[in-house]
C-alpha positions as CSV (number, residue, x, y, z in Angstrom):
1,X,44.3,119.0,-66.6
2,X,47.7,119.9,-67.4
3,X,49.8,122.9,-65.8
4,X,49.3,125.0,-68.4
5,X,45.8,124.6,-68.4
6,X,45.4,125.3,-64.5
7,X,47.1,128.1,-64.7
8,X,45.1,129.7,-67.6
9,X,41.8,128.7,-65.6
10,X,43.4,130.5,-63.0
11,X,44.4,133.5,-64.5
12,X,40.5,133.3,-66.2
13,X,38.6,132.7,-62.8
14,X,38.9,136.7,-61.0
15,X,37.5,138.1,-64.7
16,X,34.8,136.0,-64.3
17,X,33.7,135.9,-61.5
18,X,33.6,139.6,-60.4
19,X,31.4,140.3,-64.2
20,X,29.0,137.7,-62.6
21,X,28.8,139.4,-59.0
22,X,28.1,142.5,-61.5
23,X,25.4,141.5,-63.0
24,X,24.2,140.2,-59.9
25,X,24.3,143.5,-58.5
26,X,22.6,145.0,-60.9
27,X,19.4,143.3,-60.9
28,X,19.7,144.1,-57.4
29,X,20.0,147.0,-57.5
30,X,16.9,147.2,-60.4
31,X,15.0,145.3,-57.6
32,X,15.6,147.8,-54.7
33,X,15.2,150.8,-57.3
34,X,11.6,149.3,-57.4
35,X,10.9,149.2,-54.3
36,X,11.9,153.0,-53.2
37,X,11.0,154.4,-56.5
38,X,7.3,153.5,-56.3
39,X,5.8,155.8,-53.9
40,X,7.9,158.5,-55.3
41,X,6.3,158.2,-59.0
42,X,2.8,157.4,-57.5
43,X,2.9,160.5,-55.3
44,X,3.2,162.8,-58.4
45,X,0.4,160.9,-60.7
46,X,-2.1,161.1,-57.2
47,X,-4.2,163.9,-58.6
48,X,-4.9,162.5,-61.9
49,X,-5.5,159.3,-60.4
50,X,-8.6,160.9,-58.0
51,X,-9.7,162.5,-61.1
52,X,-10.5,159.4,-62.8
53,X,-11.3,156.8,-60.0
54,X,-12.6,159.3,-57.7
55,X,-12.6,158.7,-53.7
56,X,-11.1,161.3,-52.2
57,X,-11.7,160.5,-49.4
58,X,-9.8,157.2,-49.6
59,X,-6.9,158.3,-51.0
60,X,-4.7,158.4,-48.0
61,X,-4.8,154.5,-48.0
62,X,-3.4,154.2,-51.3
63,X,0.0,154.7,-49.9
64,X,-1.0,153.3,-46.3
65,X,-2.0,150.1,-47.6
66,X,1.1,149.9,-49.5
67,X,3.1,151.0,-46.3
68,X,1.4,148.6,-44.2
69,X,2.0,145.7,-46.3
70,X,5.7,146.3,-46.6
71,X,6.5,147.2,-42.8
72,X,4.2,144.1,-41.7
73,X,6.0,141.3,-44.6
74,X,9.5,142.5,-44.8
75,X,10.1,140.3,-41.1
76,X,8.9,137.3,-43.0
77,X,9.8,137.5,-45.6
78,X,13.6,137.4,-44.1
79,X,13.0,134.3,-42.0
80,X,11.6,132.5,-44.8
81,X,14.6,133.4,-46.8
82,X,16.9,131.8,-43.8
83,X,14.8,128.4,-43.8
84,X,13.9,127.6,-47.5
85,X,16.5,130.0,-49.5
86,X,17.2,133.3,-50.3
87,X,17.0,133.3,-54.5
88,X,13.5,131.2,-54.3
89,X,12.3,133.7,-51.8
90,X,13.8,136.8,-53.5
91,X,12.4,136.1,-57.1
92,X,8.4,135.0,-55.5
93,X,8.9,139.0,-53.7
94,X,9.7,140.6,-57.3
95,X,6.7,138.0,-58.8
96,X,4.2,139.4,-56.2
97,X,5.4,143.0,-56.6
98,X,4.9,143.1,-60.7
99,X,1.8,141.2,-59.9
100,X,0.5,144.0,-57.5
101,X,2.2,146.5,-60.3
102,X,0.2,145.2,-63.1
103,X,-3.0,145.0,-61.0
104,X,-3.1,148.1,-60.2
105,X,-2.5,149.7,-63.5
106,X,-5.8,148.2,-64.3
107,X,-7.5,149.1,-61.3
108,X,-11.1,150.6,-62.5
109,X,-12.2,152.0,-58.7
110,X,-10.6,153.1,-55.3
111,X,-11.1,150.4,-53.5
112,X,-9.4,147.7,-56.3
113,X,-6.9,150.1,-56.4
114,X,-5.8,150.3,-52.6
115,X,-6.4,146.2,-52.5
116,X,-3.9,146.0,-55.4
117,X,-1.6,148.4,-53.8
118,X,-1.8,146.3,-50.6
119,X,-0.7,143.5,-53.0
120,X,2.1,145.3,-54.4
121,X,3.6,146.5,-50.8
122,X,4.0,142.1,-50.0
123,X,6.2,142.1,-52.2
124,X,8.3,145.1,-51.9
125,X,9.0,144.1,-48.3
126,X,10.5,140.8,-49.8
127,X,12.4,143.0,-52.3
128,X,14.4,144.8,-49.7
129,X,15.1,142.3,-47.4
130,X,16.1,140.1,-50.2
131,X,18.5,142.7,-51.9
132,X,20.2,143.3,-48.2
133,X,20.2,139.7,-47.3
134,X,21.4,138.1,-51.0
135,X,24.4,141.2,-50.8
136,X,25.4,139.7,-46.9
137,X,25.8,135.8,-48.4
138,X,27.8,136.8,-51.4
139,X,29.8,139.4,-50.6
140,X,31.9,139.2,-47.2
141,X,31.4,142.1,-44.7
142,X,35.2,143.2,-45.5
143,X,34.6,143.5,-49.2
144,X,31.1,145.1,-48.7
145,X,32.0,148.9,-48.4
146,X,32.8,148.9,-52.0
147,X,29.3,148.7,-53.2
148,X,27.6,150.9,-50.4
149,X,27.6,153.7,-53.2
150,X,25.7,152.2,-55.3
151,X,22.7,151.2,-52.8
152,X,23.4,155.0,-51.3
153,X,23.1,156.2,-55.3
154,X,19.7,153.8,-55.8
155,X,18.6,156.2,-52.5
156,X,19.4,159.5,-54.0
157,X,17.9,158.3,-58.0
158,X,15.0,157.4,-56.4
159,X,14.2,160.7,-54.1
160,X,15.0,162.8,-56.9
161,X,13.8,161.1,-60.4
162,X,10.8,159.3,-58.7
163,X,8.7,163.0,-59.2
164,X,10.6,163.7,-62.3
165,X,9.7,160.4,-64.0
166,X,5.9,160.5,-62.3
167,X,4.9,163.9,-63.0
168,X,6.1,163.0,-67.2
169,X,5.1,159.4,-67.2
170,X,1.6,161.1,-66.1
171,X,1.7,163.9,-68.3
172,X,2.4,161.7,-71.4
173,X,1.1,158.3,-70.9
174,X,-1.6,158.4,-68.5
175,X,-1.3,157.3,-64.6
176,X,-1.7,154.0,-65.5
177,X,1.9,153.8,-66.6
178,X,2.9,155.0,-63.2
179,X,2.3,151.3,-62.5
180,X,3.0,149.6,-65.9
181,X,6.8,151.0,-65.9
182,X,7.6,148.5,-63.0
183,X,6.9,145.4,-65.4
184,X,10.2,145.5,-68.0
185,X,12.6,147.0,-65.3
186,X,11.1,143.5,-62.8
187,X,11.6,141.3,-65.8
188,X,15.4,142.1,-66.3
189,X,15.8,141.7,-62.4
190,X,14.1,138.4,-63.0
191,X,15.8,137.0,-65.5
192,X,19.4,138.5,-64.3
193,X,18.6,136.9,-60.7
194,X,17.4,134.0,-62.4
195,X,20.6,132.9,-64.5
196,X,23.0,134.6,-62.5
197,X,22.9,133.7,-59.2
198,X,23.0,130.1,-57.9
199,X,22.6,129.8,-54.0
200,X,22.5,126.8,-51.8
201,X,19.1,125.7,-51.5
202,X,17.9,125.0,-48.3
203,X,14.8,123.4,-47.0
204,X,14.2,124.0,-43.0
205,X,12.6,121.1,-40.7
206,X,10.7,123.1,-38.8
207,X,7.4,124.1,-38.9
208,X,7.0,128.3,-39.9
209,X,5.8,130.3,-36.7
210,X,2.5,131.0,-37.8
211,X,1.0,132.7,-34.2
212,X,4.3,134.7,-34.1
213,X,3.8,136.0,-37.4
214,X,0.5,137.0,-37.0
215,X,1.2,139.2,-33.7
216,X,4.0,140.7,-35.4
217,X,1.9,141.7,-38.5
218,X,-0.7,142.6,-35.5
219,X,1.8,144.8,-33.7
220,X,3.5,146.4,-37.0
221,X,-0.1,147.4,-38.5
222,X,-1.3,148.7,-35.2
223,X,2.1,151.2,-35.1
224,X,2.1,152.1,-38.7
225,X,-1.7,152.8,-38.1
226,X,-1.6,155.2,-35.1
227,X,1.6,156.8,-36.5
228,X,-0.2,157.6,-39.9
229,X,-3.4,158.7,-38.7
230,X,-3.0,160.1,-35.7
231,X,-2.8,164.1,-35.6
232,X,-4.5,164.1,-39.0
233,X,-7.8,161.3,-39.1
234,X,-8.2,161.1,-36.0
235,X,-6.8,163.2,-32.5
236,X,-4.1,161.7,-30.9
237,X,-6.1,161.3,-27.6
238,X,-9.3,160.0,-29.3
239,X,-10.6,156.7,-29.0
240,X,-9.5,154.8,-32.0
241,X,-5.9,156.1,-31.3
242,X,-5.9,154.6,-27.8
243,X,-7.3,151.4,-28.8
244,X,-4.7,150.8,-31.5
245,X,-1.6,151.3,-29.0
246,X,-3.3,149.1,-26.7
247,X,-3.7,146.5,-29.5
248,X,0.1,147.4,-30.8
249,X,1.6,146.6,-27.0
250,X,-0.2,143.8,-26.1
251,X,0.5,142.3,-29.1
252,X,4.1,143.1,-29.5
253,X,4.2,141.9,-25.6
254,X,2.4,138.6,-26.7
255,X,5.0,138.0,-29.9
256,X,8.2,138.7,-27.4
257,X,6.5,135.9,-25.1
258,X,6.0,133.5,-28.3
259,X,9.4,134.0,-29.5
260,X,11.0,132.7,-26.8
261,X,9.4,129.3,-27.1
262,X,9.0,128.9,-30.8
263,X,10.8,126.2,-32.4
264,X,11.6,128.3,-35.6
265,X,10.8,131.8,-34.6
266,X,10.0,134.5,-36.7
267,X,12.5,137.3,-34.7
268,X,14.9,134.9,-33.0
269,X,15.4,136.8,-29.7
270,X,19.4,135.3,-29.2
271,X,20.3,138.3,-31.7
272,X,19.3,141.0,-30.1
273,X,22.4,139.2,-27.2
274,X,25.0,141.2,-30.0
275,X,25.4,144.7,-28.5
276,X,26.0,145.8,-31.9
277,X,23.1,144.3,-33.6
278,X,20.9,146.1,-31.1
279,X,22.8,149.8,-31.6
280,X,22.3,149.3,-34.9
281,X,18.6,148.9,-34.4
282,X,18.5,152.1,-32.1
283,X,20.8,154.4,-35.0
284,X,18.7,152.8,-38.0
285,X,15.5,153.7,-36.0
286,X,17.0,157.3,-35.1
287,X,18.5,157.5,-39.0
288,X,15.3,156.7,-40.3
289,X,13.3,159.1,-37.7
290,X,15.3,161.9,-39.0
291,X,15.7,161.2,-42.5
292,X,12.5,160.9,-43.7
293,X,11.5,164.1,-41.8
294,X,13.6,166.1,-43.5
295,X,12.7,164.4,-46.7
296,X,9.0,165.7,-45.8
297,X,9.8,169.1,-44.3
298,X,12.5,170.3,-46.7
299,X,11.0,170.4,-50.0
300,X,7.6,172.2,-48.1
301,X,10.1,174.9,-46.9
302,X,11.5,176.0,-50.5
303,X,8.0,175.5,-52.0
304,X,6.3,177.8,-49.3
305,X,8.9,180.1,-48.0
306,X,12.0,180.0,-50.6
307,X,9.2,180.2,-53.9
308,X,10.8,177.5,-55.1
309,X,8.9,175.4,-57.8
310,X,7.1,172.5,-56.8
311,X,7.5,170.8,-60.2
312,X,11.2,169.6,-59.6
313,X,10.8,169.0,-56.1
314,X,12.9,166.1,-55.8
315,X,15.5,168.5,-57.5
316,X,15.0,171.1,-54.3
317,X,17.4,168.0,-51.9
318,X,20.0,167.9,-54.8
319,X,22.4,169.1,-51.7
320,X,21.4,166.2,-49.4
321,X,21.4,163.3,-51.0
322,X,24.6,164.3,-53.2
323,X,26.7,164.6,-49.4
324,X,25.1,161.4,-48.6
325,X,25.9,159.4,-51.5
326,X,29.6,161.0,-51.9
327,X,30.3,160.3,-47.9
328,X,28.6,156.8,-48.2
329,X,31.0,155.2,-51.1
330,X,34.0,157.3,-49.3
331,X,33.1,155.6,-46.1
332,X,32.3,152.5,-47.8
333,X,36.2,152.6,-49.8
334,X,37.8,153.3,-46.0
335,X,36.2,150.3,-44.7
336,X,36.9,147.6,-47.1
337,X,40.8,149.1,-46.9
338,X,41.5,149.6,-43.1
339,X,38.0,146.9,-41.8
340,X,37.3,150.0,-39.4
341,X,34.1,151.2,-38.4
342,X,33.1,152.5,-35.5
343,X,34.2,156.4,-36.5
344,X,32.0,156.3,-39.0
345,X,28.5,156.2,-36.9
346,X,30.3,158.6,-34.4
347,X,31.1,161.2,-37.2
348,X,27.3,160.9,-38.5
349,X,25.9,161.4,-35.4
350,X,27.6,164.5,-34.9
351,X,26.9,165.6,-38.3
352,X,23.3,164.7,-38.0
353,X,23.4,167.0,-34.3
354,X,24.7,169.9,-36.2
355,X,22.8,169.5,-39.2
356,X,19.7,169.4,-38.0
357,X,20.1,172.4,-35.7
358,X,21.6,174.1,-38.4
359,X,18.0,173.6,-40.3
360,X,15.9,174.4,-37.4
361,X,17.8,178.2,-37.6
362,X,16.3,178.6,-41.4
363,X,13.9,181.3,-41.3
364,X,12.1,183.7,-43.8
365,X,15.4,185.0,-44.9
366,X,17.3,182.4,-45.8
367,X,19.1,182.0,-48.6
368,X,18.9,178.8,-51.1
369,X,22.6,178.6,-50.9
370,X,22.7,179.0,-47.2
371,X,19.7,176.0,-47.0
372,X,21.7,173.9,-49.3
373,X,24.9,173.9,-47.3
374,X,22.9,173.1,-44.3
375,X,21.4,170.0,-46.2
376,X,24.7,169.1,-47.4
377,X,25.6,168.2,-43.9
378,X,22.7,166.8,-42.9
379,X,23.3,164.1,-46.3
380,X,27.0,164.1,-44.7
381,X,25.9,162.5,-41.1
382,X,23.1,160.3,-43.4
383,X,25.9,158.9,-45.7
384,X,28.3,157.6,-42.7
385,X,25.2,155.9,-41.5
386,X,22.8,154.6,-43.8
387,X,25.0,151.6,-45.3
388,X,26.9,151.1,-42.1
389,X,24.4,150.6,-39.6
390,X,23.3,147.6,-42.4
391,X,26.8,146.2,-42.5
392,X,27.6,146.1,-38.7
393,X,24.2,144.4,-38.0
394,X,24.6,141.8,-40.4
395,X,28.3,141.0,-39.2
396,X,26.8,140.5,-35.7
397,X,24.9,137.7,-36.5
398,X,25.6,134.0,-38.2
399,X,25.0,133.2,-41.7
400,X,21.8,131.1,-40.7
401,X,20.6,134.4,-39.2
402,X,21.2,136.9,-42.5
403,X,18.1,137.5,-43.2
404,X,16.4,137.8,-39.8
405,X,19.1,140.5,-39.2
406,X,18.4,142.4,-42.5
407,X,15.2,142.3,-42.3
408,X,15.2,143.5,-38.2
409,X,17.8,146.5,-39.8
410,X,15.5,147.7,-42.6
411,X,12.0,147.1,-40.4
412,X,13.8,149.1,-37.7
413,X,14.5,151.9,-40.3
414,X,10.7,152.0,-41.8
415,X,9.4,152.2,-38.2
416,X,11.8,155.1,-37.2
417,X,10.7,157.2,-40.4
418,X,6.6,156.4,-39.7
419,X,7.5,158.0,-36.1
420,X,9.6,161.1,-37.8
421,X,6.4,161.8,-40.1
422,X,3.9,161.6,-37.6
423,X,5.5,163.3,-34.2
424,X,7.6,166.3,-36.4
425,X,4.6,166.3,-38.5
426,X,2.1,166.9,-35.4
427,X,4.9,169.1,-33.8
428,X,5.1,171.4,-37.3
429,X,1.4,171.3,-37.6
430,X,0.6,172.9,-34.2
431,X,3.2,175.1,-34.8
432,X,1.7,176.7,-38.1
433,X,-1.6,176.8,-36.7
434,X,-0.8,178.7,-33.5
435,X,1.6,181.0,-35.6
436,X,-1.2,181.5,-38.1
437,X,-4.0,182.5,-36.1
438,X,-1.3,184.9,-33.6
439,X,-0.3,186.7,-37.0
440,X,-3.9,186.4,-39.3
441,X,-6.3,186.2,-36.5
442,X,-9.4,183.9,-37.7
443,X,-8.5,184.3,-41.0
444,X,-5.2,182.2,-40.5
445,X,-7.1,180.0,-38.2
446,X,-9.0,179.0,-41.3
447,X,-7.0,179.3,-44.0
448,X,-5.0,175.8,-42.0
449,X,-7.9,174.2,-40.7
450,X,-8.2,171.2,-43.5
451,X,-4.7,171.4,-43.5
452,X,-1.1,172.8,-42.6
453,X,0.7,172.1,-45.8
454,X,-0.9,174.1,-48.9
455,X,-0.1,173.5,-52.2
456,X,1.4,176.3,-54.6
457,X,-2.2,176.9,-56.1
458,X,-4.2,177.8,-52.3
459,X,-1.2,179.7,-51.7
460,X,-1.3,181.8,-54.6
461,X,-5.1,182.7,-53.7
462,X,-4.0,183.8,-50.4
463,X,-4.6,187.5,-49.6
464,X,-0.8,189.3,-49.1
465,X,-1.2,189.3,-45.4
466,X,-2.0,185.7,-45.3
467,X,0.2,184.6,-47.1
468,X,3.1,185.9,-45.4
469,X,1.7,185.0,-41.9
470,X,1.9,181.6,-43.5
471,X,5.5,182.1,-44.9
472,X,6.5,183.3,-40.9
473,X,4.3,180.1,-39.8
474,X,5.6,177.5,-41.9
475,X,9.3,178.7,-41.0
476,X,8.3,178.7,-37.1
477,X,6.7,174.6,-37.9
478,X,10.1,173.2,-40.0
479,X,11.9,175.6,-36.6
480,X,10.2,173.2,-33.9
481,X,10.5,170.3,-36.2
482,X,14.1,170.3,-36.7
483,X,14.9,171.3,-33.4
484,X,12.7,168.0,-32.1
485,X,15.0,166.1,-34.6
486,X,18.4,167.5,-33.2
487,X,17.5,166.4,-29.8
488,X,16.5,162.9,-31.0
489,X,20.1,163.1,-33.5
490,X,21.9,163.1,-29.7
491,X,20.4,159.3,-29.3
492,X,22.5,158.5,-32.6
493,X,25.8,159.8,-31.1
494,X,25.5,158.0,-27.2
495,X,24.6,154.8,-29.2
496,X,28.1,155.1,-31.4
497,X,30.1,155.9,-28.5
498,X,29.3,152.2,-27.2
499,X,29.6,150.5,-30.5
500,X,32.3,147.5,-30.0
501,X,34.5,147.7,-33.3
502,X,34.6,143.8,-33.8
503,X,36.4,142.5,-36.8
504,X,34.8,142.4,-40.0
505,X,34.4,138.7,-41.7
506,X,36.2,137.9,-44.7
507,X,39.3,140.2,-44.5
508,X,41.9,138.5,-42.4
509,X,43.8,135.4,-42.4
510,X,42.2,132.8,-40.1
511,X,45.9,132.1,-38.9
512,X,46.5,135.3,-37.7
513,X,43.4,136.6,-36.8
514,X,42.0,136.2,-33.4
515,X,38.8,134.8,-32.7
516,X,36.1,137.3,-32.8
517,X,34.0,137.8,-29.5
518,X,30.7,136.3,-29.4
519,X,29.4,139.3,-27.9
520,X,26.9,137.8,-25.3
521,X,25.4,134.8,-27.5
522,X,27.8,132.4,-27.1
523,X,28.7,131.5,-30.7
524,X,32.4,132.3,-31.7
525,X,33.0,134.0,-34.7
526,X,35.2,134.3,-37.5
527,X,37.1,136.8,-39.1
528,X,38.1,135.3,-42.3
529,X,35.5,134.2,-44.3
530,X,33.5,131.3,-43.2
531,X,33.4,128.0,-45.0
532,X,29.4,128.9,-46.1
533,X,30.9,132.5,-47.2
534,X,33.3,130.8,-49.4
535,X,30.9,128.5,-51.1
536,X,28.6,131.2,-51.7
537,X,31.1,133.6,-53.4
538,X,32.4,130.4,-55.7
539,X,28.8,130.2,-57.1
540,X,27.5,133.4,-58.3
C-alpha cells in the first residue's frame, strides 16, 4: 500500500469507526429501553387485561414473576457472557425476551400469562447485563462518561413514556399490543447487534457452576419474595414470611460457601477484594432503595393530595428525572475530560440527604412548584450516581471479570429498590392507617383496610371528611417514608467519603502513567488501555 494510500485509510479509519460504535449504541440502547419500558406500559394496560383474562386475584404475579425472573438470571447471565462471549449471550437474552413478548400477547388465561411473563423476565435480566457489560469491552472507562446521558435519557423515556405509550397502545389497539410493540423495536436491536458488532469469541474450559446458580436463584427468589409480599399478602411476622428469610439466608450462606471452591464460580468472591467494587455495591443498593421509592411515593402524592391527574402520571416526575439526566451527561462530560470521580458520588449523596428531607417536609399545602424543586434535587443527587457507581465498579475489576461485575452492579441495584418498595411502603402504609382512623374514626379505618393507596375513582366517592383525613394521611405516610429514606441517603455519603479515586483505564499513556493499585486482589492494573481493550475497540 502506498503512502498515499495509508494515509487516506488513516484519515478514513476515526469516521468509521465512531458511526459503527453508534450504531452499536443504538441497538443498545433499543435493548435496555425494552427492558425498563416493559413494566411501565404493562402497568397501565393492567385493568383491561383482568377484564378479559380475569384472576384478580393473581394479578400481583404478573409483575412478580417477571421481577423474579430478572433479579434471579441477570447473575448468569453475566458469567456466561465472561466464559462463552458477550454478543452470543446478548442476542439469546433479546431472542428469549421477544419470545416471552410474543407469548404473552397471546396469552388466553392468567396463569399462561404470568408463565409467559416469567419467560419474558429471563431474558430482560440478560438484556441489562449485556447492554452494561458489551458498553465496558468497547468503550474504555475514560471515554465512557460521554455516553452516560444517553443510558440516564433511556431511564427518564422510559419512567415517563412507558404510561403514556401503555395507557394509548391500550386504548387503541387492545392490551395485547402492550406486548406485541416489543417485537419490531427487538428486531432492529437484533439485526444492528448482529452486523455491527464483532467480539472475540470465547469458549471457557470449565464446567458452569450449576449448585452455585441454583442457591443464588434460591437466595434471590426467596428476597424478592418476602420483600414483595410481605406487609401486603402476608404479615411480616407470619409464617410464610419467616420461612422464606430462613430459606433466603441459608441459602445465600450455602452459595458464599460454594463460591469459594468452585472452579468457575458464578459470583467470583476475589472481586468483592476491590474496595471500590464493594462501595459501589453498597451506593447502587442505597441509589436503588431510594430511587424507586420515590418513583412509587411521588406520583401517589400529586394524585391524592396535589389533584393531580392520574392519566399523565409519568408526566407528574418531569422535575426528577430532567435533574438526573442533565447532571448525569454533565458528570459524565467532566469525567472523560479530567478521569476524576470520586466528587461525583460525594456530591449525590449530599443531594440525595437533602432531597429527600426536603420531600419528607411536603404536606397538604404544598405547592406543585415547591414539589417540583424538591424533585429536581432529588434527580440532581440520582444523576451523579446512577452511571457512576456502574463505571467505577467495572474499572475495579479485569476484563475477564466484566460481566460478573455488571451484573453484581445492576443485581445490587434491583435488590436495593425491592427493599425501598417494601419497608417505605410498610412504613407509609401504617402511617395512613393510623392517621386515618385518629382523623375518620372507623370510617377511616375502613375506607384503607383492602388498601392504602386508592385510586382517583374510590377517592372521588369519598365523603368530604374522609377524603381530607386521607389527603392529611397520605401526606403524614410519603412524611415517614421520606424521612426513612433520608436516613438511609446518609449510608450513600459515608460510603463516598472512602471511595479510593484510582485511575480510569484507557486515558493515559502507559509510559507515564503509574501502575494502578490492585486494591487488595493482587492483580496490577493498567491505566491505558489494555491490549484486550484495544482489540475490542478495532472491531466494532
Amino acid at each position: 500500500m502506498s503512502p498515499n494510500q495509508q494515509a487516506a485509510v488513516a484519515a478514513a479509519e476515526p469516521e468509521t469507526k465512531p458511526r459503527s460504535v453508534r450504531v452499536v449504541l443504538l441497538a443498545l440502547m433499543i435493548a435496555m429501553l425494552l427492558a425498563m419500558l416493559d413494566n411501565m406500559i404493562i402497568g397501565t394496560a393492567m385493568p383491561t387485561i383482568v377484564g378479559e383474562l380475569g384472576g384478580l386475584e393473581h394479578l400481583s404475579w404478573v409483575v412478580t414473576a417477571y421481577t423474579l425472573a430478572t433479579a434471579a438470571s441477570t447473575p448468569i447471565w453475566g458469567k456466561l457472557g465472561d466464559m462463552y462471549g458477550r454478543k452470543g449471550m446478548f442476542l439469546t437474552s433479546i431472542v428469549v425476551f421477544l419470545i416471552g413478548s410474543a407469548l404473552s400477547g397471546m396469552a388466553q388465561d392468567m396463569g399462561q400469562l404470568i408463565g409467559f411473563r416469567a419467560v419474558q423476565g429471563l431474558g430482560a435480566g440478560g438484556l441489562m447485563v449485556g447492554v452494561m457489560a458489551i458498553i465496558g469491552d468497547l468503550i474504555p472507562p475514560r471515554e465512557r462518561g460521554k455516553y452516560q446521558g444517553l443510558m440516564a435519557g433511556v431511564m427518564a423515556l422510559a419512567m415517563i413514556g412507558g404510561p403514556l405509550v401503555g395507557g394509548t397502545i391500550t386504548d387503541h389497539l387492545g392490551w395485547r399490543w402492550s406486548f406485541y410493540i416489543n417485537l419490531p423495536l427487538g428486531a432492529v436491536a437484533l439485526f444492528a447487534v448482529s452486523a455491527v458488532l464483532h467480539l472475540p469469541k470465547k469458549r471457557a474450559e470449565g464446567r458452569i457452576d450449576y449448585l452455585g446458580a441454583a442457591l443464588l436463584t434460591v437466595g434471590i427468589t426467596a428476597i424478592v419474595l418476602v420483600t414483595t409480599w410481605g406487609g401486603t399478602e402476608y404479615a411480616w411476622s407470619s409464617a410464610v414470611i419467616m420461612e422464606l428469610i430462613a430459606l433466603g439466608v441459608a441459602a445465600l450462606v450455602g452459595f458464599v460457601f460454594v463460591q469459594r471452591r468452585a472452579a468457575q464460580p458464578i459470583m467470583p468472591l476475589h472481586i468483592f477484594r476491590s474496595r471500590n467494587f464493594t462501595l459501589m455495591g453498597i451506593i447502587g443498593f442505597v441509589t436503588g432503595f431510594a430511587m424507586f421509592g420515590a418513583v412509587l411515593f411521588l406520583p401517589l402524592y400529586q394524585q391524592s393530595v396535589q389533584g393531580a391527574s392520574a392519566t399523565n402520571s409519568g408526566l407528574l416526575l418531569l422535575p426528577m428525572l430532567c435533574a438526573m439526566l442533565v447532571i448525569s451527561l454533565a458528570a459524565g462530560r467532566v469525567t472523560t475530560r479530567t478521569g476524576k470521580y470520586k466528587i461525583f458520588p460525594i456530591l449525590g449523596g449530599v443531594l440525595m440527604i437533602v432531597g429527600m428531607y426536603l420531600l419528607s417536609t411536603m404536606d397538604t399545602g404544598t405547592s406543585r412548584l415547591t414539589s417540583g424543586v424538591y424533585m429536581a434535587v432529588i434527580g440532581a443527587g440520582m444523576g451523579f450516581l446512577m452511571q457512576i457507581t456502574m463505571l467505577v465498579a467495572q474499572n475495579s475489576v479485569e476484563m475477564k471479570d466484566m460481566g460478573v461485575a455488571s451484573s453484581t452492579a445492576t443485581l445490587t441495584r434491583t435488590l436495593g429498590s425491592s427493599f425501598g418498595v417494601a419497608i417505605m411502603g410498610a412504613l407509609f402504609n401504617h402511617q395512613v392507617q393510623d392517621v386515618m382512623t385518629e382523623r375518620a374514626g372507623a370510617l377511616g379505618g375502613k375506607v384503607t383496610e383492602q388498601s392504602a393507596q386508592l385510586d382517583a375513582a374510590s377517592l372521588a366517592k369519598l365523603p368530604e371528611a374522609a377524603r381530607e383525613a386521607y389527603q392529611h394521611a397520605v401526606a403524614s405516610g410519603t412524611h415517614a417514608a421520606f424521612l426513612l429514606g433520608t436516613v438511609v441517603s446518609v449510608v450513600v455519603l459515608v460510603a463516598a467519603l472512602f471511595v479510593k479515586e484510582t485511575p480510569l483505564r484507557g486515558g493515559e499513556d502507559p509510559k507515564k502513567a503509574p501502575a494502578q493499585d490492585g486494591e487488595g486482589d493482587g492483580t496490577a492494573r493498567r491505566t491505558a488501555p489494555a491490549p484486550e481493550d484495544r482489540k475490542l475497540s478495532e472491531n466494532v
